[in-house]
C-alpha positions in Angstrom: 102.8 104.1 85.5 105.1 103.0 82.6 107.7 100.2 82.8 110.6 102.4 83.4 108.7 104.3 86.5 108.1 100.2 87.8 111.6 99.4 87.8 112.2 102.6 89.9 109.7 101.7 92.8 111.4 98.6 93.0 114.6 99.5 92.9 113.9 102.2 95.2 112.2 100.3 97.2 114.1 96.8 97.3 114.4 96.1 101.0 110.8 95.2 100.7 110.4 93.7 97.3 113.9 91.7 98.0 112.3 89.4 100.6 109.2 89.1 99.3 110.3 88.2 96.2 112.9 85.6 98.0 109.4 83.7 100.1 107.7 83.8 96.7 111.0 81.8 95.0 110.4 79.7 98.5 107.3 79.3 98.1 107.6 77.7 94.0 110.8 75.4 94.8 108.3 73.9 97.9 105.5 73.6 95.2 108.0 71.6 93.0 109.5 69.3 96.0 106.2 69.2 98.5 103.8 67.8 95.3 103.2 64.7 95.4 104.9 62.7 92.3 102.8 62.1 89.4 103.9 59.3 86.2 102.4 58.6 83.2 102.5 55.4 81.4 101.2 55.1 77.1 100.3 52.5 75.0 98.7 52.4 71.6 96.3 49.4 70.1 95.1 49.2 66.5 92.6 47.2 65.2 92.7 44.0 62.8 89.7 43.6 60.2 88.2 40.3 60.5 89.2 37.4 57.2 87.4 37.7 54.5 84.3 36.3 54.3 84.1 32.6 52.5 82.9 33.0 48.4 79.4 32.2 47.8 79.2 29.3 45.2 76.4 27.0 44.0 77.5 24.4 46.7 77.7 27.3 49.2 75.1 29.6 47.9 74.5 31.8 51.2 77.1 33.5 53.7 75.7 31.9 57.1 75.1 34.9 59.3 77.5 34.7 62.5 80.3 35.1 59.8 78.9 38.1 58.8 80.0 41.0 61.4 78.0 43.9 61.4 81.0 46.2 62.7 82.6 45.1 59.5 80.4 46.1 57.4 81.0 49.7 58.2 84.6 49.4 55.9 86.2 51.9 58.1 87.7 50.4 61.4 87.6 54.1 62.7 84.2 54.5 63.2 84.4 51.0 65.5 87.2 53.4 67.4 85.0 56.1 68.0 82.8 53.5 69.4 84.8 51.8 72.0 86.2 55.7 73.0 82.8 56.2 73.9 81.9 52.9 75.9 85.5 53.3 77.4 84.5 57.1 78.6 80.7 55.8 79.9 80.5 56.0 83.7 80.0 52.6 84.1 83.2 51.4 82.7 85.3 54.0 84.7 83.5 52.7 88.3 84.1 48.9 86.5 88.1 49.7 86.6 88.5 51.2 89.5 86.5 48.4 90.8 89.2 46.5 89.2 92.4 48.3 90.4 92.8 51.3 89.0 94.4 53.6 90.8 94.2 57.4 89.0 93.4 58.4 85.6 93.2 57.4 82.1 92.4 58.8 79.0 91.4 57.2 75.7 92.0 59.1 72.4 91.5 58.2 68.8 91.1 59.8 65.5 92.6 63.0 66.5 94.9 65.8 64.7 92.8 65.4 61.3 93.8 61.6 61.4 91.2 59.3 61.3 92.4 55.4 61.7 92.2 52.1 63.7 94.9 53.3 66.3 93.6 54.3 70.1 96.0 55.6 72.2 95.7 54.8 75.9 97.6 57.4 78.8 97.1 56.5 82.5 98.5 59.1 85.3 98.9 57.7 89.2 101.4 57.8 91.9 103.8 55.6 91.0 105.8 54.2 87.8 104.5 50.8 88.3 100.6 51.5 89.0 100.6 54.0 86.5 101.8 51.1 84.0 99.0 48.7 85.6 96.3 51.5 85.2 97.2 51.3 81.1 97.5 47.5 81.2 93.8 47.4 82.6 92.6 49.8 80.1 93.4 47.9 77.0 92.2 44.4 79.1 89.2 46.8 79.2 89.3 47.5 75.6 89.7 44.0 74.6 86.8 42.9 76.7 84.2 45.3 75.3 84.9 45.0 71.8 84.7 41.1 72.3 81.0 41.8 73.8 80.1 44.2 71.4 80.7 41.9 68.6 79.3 38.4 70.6 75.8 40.3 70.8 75.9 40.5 67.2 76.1 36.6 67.5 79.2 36.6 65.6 81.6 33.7 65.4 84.7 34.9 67.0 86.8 33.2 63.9 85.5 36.8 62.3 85.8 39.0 65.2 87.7 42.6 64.9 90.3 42.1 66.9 92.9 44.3 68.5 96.7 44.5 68.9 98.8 46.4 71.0 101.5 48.3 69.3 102.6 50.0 72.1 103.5 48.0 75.1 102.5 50.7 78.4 105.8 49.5 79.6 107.6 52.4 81.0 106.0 55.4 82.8 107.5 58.6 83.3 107.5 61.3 85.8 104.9 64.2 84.7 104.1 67.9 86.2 101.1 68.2 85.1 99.4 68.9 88.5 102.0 70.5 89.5 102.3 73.0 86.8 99.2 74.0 87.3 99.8 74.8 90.9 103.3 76.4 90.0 101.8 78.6 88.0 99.3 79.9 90.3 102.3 80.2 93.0 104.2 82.4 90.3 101.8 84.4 89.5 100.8 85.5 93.4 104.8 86.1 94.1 104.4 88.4 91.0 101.4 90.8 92.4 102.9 89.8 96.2 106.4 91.6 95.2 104.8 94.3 92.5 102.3 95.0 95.8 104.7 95.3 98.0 106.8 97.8 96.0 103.3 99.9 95.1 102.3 99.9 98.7 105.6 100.8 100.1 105.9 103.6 97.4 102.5 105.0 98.3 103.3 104.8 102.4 106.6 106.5 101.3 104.6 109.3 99.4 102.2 110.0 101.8 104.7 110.5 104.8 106.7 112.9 102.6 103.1 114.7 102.0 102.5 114.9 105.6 105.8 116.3 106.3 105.5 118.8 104.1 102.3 120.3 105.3 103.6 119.9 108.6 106.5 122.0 107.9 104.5 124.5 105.8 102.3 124.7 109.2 105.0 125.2 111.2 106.1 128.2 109.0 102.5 130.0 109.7 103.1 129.2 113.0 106.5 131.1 113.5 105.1 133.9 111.1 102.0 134.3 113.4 
């Protein structure tokens, strides 16, 4: 069955496929309205090298060793962001937040699009604007804490601790439809094979009756010849 031969069923058939398609259109605008509400809140935190480490001179011949950060010695803050994306990502931090308040989901992301840098985005998703904005808030308290720890078991004096900034406040949070995309799209695609059904079922009962008749009539003729 080409296309053209489709839009014939339909149209031939559109007392059927005209309510069907109408509950399918009911059925997406209850999706849309019935989902629950879903925000989203961003922020964004680079990290700050440590100071440069004192000169050595003949009064001062040695660097003592809790100025010397081994994260720092790396040069590129980016691996140290690859780092806390991990610990961020480990099961026990996740059960630590929600143990903490949060309330949905977060996602940490860092070095991506062939960008590698001391930036890591943070995105939080929950029920409403203001606990989606709290989720991202407890995030980068998160962040902060565990690169603090990583660096104190080092023994590190915090004067020359990497330390982050947030360059992106999470202080606005906007509606998403993420989930309810997903659904939408499912619901779309089941009016689709609901109303093309209908009009290939309707089609086929249409057909066979028209068979029937015809071999009742051509029975009837034997009949009356008989």
């Amino acid at each position: 069955m080409n296309l053209s031969s489709l839009f014939k069923v339909l149209s031939r058939h559109r007392m059927v496929v005209i309510p069907v398609a109408l509950l399918s259109l009911i059925a997406c605008v209850a999706v849309v309205f019935v989902s629950g509400k879903t925000y989203r809140a961003s922020a964004a935190v680079v990290l700050l090298n440590p100071p440069a480490l004192p000169e050595v001179t003949p009064e001062n011949p040695t660097v003592p060793p809790e100025f010397q950060n081994p994260y720092a010695r790396f040069g590129d803050l980016s691996v140290i962001v690859d780092i806390l994306v991990k610990v961020l990502g480990s099961e026990e931090v996740g059960s630590r937040l929600k143990a903490n308040g949060l309330d949905g989901t977060f996602e940490i992301a860092a070095n991506r699009d062939f960008y590698r840098g001391p930036i890591v985005d943070v995105a939080t998703e929950a029920t409403s604007e203001e606990q989606a904005k709290q989720n991202a808030q407890l995030v980068i308290d998160e962040m902060q804490s565990q690169l603090t720890d990583l660096q104190s078991q080092q023994g590190t004096d915090p004067t020359y601790f990497i330390k982050p900034l947030v360059i992106v406040a999470p202080d606005h949070a906007t509606r998403v439809l993420s989930g309810t995309l997903r659904i939408l799209i499912v619901v779309i695609g089941l009016g689709v094979i609901a109303t093309l059904g209908s009009a290939l079922v309707a089609d086929a009962l249409d057909r066979r009756r028209e068979r029937l008749a015809v071999e009742g009539a051509d029975g009837f003729d034997e009949d009356d010849d008989a």
